[in-house]
LUMGU-786959 format. One line per field, with one value per residue (C-alpha): residue number from 1; x, y, z. Coordinates in pm, 1 decimal, padded with zeros to 6 digits, m for minus. Each point is the difference from the previous one (the first is absolute). Layout:
BEGIN
votor = [NUM,...] $
xx = [X,...] $
yy = [Y,...] $
zz = [Z,...] $
This chain:
BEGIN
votor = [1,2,3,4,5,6,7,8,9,10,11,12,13,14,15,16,17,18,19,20,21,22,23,24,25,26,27,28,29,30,31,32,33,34,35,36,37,38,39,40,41,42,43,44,45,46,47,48,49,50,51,52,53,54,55,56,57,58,59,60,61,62,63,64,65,66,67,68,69,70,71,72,73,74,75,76,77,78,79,80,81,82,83,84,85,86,87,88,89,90,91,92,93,94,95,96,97,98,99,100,101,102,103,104,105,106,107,108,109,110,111,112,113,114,115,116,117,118,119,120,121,122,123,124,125,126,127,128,129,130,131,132,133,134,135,136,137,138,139,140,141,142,143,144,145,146,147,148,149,150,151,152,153,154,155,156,157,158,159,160,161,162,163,164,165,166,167,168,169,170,171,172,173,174,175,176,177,178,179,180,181,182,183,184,185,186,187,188,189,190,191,192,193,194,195,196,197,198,199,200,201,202,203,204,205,206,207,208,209,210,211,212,213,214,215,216,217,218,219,220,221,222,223,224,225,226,227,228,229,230,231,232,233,234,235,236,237,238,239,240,241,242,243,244,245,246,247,248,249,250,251,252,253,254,255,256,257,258,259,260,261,262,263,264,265,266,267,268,269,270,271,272,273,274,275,276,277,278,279,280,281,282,283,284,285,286,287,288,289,290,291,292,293,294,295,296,297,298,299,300,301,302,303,304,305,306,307,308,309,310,311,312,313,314,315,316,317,318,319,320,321,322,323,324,325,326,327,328,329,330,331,332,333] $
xx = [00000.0,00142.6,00048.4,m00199.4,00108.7,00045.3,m00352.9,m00152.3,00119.7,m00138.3,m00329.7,m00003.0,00076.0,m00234.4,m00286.8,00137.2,00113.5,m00153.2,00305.0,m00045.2,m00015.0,00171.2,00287.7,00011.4,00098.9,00262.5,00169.9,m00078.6,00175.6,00322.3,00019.0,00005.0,00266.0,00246.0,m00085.1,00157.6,00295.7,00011.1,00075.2,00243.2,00178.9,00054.0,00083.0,00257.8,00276.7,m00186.2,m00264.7,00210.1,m00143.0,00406.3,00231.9,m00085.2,m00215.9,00171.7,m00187.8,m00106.9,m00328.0,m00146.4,00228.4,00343.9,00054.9,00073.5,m00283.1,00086.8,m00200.6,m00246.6,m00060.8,m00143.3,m00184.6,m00138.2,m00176.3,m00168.7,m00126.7,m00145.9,m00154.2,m00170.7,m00127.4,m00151.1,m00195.1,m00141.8,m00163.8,m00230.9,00001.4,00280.2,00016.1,00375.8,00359.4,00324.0,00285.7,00403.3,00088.1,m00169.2,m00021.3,m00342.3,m00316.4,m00160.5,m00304.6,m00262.8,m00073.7,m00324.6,m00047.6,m00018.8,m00226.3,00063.5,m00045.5,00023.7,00329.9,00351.6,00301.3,00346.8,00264.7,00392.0,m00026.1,00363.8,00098.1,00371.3,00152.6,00314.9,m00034.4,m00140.9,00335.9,00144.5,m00342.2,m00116.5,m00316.2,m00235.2,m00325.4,m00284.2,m00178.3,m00352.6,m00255.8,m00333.6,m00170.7,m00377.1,m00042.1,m00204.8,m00053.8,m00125.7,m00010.9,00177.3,00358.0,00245.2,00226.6,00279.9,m00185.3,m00222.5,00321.3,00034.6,m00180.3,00165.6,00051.8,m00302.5,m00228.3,00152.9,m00269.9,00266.8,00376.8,00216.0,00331.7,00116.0,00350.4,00166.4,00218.2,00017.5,m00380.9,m00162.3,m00238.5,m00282.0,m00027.1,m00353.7,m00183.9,m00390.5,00080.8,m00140.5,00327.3,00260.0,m00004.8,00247.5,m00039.7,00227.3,00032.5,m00105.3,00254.3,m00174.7,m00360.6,00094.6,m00211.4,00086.5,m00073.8,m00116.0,00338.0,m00050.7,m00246.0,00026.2,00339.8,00166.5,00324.1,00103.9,00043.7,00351.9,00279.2,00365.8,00097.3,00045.8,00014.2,00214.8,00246.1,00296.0,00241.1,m00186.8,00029.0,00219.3,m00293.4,m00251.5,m00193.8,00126.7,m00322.3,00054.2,00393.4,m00133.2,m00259.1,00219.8,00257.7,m00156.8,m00075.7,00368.9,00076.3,m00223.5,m00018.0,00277.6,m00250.2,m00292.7,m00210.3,00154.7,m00060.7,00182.8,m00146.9,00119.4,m00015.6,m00093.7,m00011.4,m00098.3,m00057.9,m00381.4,m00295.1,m00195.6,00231.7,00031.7,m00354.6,m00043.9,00276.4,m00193.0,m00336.3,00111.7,00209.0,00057.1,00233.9,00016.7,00112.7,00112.9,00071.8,00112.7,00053.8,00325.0,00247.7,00103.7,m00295.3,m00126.8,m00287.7,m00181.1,m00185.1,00107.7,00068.2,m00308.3,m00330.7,m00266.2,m00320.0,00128.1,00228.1,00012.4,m00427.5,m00077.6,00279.0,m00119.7,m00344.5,00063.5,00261.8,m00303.8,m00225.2,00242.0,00059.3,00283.2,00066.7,00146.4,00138.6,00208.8,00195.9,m00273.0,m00333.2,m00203.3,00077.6,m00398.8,m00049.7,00217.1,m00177.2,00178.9,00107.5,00159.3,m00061.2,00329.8,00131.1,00264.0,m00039.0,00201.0,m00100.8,00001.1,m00234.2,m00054.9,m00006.7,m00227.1,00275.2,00273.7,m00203.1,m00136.5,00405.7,00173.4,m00298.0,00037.4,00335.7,m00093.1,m00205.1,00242.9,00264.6] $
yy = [00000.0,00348.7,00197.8,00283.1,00362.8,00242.7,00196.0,m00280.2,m00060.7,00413.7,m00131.4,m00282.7,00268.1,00209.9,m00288.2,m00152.5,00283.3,00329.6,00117.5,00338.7,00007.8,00339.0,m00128.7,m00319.5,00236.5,00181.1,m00355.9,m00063.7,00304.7,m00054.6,m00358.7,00167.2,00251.8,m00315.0,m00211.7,00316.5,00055.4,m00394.0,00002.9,00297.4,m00167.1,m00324.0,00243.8,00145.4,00159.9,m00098.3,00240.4,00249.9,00019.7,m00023.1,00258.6,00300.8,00274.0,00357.8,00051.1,m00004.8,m00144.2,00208.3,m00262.9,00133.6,m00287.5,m00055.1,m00091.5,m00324.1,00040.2,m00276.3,00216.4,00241.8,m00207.1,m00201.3,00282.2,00121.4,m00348.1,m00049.0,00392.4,m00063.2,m00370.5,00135.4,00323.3,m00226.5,m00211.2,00323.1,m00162.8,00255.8,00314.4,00110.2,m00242.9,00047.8,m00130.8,m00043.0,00182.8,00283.0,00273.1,00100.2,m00152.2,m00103.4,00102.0,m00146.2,00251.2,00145.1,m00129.4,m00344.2,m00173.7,00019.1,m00287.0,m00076.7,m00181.0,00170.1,m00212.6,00005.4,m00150.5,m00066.0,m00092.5,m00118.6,m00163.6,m00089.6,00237.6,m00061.3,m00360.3,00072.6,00032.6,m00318.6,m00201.3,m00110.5,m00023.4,00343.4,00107.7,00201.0,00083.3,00149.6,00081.9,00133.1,00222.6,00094.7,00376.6,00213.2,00241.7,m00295.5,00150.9,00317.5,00118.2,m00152.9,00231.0,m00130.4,m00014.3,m00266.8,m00207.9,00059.2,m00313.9,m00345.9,m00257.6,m00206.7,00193.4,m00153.0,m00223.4,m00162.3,m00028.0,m00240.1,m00014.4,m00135.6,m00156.4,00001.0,m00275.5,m00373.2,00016.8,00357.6,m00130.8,00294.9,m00064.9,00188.6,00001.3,00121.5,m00005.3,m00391.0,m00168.1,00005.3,m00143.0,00016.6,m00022.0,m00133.0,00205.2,m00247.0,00122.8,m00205.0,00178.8,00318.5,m00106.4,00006.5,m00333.0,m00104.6,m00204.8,m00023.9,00128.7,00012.1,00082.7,m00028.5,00111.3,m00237.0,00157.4,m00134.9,00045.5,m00063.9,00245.4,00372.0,00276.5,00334.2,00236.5,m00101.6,00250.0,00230.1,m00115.8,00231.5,00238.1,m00172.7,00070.2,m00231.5,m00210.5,m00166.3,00014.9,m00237.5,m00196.6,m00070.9,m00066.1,m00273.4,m00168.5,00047.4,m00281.5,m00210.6,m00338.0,00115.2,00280.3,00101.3,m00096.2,m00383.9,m00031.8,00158.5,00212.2,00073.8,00347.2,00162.2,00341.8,00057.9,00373.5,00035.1,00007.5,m00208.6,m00254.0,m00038.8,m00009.8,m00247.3,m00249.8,00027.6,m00061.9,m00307.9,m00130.7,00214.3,00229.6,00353.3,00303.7,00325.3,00315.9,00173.2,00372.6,00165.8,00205.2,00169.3,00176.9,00051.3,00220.1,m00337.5,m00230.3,m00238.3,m00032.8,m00158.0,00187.1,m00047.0,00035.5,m00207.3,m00240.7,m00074.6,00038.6,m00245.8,m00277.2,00075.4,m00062.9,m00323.3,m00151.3,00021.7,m00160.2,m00265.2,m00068.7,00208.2,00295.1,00376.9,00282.7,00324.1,m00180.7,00208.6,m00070.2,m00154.5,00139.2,00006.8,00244.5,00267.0,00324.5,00109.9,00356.6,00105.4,m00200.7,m00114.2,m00115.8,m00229.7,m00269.1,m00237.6,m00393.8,m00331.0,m00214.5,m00400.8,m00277.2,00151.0,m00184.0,00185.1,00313.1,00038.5,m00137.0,00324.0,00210.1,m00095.0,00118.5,00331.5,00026.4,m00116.1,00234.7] $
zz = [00000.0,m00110.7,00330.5,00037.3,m00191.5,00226.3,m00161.6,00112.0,00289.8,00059.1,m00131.7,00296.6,00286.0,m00133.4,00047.2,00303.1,00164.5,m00112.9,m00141.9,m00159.0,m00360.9,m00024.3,00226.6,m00241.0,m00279.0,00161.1,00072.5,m00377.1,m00119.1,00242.8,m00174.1,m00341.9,00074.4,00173.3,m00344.9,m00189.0,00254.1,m00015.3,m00372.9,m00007.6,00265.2,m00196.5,m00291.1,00189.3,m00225.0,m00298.8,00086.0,00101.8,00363.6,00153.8,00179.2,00169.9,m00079.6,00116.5,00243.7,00399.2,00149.4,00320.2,00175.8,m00144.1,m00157.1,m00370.7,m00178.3,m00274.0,m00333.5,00095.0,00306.7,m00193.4,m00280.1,00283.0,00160.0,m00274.7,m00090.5,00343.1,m00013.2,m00286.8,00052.7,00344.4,m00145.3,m00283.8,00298.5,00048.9,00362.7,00176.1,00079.3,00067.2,00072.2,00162.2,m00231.7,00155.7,m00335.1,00052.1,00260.7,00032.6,00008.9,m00367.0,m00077.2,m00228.4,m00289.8,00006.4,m00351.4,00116.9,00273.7,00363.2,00219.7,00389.0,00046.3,00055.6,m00127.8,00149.3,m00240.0,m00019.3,m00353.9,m00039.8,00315.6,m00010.2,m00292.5,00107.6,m00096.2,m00405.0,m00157.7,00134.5,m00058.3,00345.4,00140.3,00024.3,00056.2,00046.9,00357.4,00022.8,00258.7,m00020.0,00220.5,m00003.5,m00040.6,00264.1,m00257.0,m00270.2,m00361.6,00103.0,m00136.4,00311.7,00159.8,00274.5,00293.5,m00137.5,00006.7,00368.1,00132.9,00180.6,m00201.0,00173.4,m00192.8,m00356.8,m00156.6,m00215.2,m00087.2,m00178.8,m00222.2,m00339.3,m00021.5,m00304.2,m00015.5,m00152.6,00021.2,00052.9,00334.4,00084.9,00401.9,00121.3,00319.8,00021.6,00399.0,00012.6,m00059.1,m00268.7,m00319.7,m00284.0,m00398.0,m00315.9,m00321.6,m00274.2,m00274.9,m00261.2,00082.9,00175.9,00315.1,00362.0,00119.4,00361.0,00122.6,00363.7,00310.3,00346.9,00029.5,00297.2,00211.9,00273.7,00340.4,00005.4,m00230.6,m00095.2,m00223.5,m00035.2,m00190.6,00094.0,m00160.6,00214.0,m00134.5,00171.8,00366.2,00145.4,m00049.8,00164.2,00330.0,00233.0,00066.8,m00381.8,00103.0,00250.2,m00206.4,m00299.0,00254.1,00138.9,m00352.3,m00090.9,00299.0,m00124.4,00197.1,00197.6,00124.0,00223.0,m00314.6,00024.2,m00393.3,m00334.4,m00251.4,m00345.3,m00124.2,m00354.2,m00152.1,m00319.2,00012.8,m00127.8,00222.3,m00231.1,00007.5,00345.1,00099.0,m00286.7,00129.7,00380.7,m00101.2,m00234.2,00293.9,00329.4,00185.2,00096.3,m00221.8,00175.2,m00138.9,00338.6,00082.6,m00078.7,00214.3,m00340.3,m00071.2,00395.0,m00116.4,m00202.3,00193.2,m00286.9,m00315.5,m00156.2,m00126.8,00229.7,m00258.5,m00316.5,00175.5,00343.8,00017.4,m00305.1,00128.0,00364.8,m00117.3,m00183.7,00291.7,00285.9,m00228.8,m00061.7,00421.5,m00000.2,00150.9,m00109.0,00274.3,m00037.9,00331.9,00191.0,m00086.5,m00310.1,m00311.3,m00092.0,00271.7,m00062.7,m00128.2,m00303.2,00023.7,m00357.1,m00326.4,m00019.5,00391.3,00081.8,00243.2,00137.2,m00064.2,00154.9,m00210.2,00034.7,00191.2,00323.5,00248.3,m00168.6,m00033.8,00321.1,00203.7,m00217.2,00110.3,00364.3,m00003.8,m00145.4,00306.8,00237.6,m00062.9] $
C-alpha cells in the first residue's frame, strides 16, 4: 500500500481532528517552497546556487547565494497560500508583510529558510526550519509585536533536511511524524509516525572548540560525559558535531541524545547564539512532542516571551534526562 502523501495525510487531520483548512495550506505551501530548495540543492553548482552572495543577513553573517534564493522561494510559496498574514525570515531584518494585493490570512510564519549555509559549498546535510503562529490580528498586515508570543502558542512547526533523502519532519502538537520526497512523483510521502526520543541517551552533540567559553554548569556537564565509565555517569558517550541545526535534531529524533548550543563568554550580551522564533521554537516544539525535552538551561524554551523578532537563546534540546541534568546545573550554580 502506497503510504499516505502528505495532502492527504492534511485531509485525515482535518476529519479526525478538526484541523484547520487554512492552517493545512500554509503547511502545503512550506512543502512547495522545500521541493524547490530541494531541487536547487541537488543542482548545486550546476544551477549556479554556490558561493557567497556579498552580502550580510540582520545576523552579520554572510549570506551564501542559496540563502538568498531560498528566502524568496519560501516568501512567495507562503503569500500564494492566501492563509498568512505577515513572517519573520533569518535573512531579513524586519518583519514581511503580505502585499495588500494578495489575500491575508490568520497564521504568522517564522522561517530559517537555509539552516546550515555554512555546510552548502561542501555538500552536507541542510535545511529549512518553520513555525507557525496564529495571528491576533487575523487578516491584518503583521507588524513585530505580533511575533512577541511563547512558543506554546505555535499550532505547528517542522523542518526539511536536505540530504541523501530530503525528510519534511512536522508536528500539529499531537506527536511527530516525518515524510519522504518521492523523486520519481514529486510527493512527500508518510515514512514514519509517532516518533519518539528515549529518555536516556549515549551520545552528544556540542561545539567543543568552544569550551573554554562556556558557563561553568556545561563545563561541568560535558565534563562528566568526557569520563565516561570512569565517571559519576558510570557509562561512555560518543560525541558528534556536524554544524547544522537540522542535522542534529534529525540524528536525535531517529536515534537519541542531547544537542546543546550553550551561551558564550565571547559575546556576554547574547543569551545564545540560536534564534529563538525560527529555530530554537519549531525544534523545541517538535522535541516535547516527541518525549523529549528543550530548556535555555533555565526554564522551557516554549515559555519564553519573545521580545525582538530576531533573539538569541541559548539551547539544550533532547533526550529529557540529559536536558533536564544540564538544566539542573544551570540552577545550581
Amino acid at each position: 500500500m502506497t503510504p499516505l502523501s502528505l495532502q492527504q495525510y492534511l485531509a485525515r487531520e482535518e476529519t479526525l481532528r478538526g484541523l484547520d483548512p487554512q492552517l493545512a495550506r500554509v503547511i502545503s505551501g512550506i512543502s512547495e517552497a522545500c521541493k524547490t530548495i530541494s531541487s536547487l540543492v541537488r543542482q548545486g553548482a550546476l544551477a549556479g546556487v554556490l558561493g557567497l552572495a556579498g552580502s550580510e543577513n540582520v545576523q552579520g553573517e554572510e549570506q551564501k547565494k542559496l540563502d538568498i534564493i531560498s528566502n524568496d522561494i519560501f516568501v512567495e510559496a507562503l503569500v500564494q497560500t492566501g492563509a498568512v498574514c505577515g513572517m519573520v525570515s533569518e535573512e531579513v531584518d524586519h518583519v514581511i508583510s503580505v502585499p495588500e494585493t494578495e489575500a491575508l490570512g490568520p497564521y504568522l510564519v517564522a522561517f530559517d529558510p537555509l539552516d546550515g549555509s555554512s555546510n552548502i559549498d561542501i555538500n552536507v546535510s541542510i535545511g529549512s526550519i518553520f513555525g507557525i503562529l496564529p495571528a491576533d490580528r487575523p487578516k491584518r498586515v503583521a507588524v513585530e509585536a505580533d511575533f512577541f508570543k511563547p512558543g506554546r502558542n505555535l499550532k505547528a512547526a517542522g523542518y526539511c533536511m536536505y540530504g541523501p533523502q530530503t525528510q519534511l519532519v512536522l508536528t500539529l502538537g499531537q506527536g511527530v511524524v516525518m515524510f519522504t520526497l518521492d523523486p520519481l512523483t514529486g510527493t512527500f510521502r508518510l515514512t514514519r509516525e509517532a516518533v519518539r526520543v528515549e529518555r536516556e541517551a549515549k551520545e552528544f552533540a556540542i561545539n567543543m572548540s568552544n569550551e573554554r567559553f562556556w558557563e561553568k554548569p556545561v563545563q561541568r556537564y560535558i565534563g562528566e560525559l568526557l569520563q565516561g565509565k570512569d565517571g559519576v555517569r558510570g557509562k561512555n558517550f560518543n560525541m558528534r558535531w556536524i554544524a547544522a541545526m537540522v542535522a542534529e535534531v534529525h540524528r536525535i529524533l531517529q536515534r537519541g541524545g542531547i544537542f546543546m548550543y550553550p551561551r558564550d563568554s565571547r559575546t556576554p550580551d547574547r543569551p545564545g547564539k540560536l534564534r529563538l522564533l525560527y529555530e530554537a521554537n519549531p525544534m523545541a516544539m517538535i522535541m516535547e512532542n516527541a518525549g523529549g525535552a528543550a530548556t535555555n538551561g533555565h526554564e522551557r524554551i516554549l515559555d519564553i516571551t519573545p521580545e525582538k523578532i530576531h533573539e538569541r537563546v541559548a539551547v539544550f534540546l533532547g533526550a529529557a534526562e540529559e536536558v533536564e541534568r544540564v538544566t539542573a546545573y544551570h540552577l545550581d550554580k
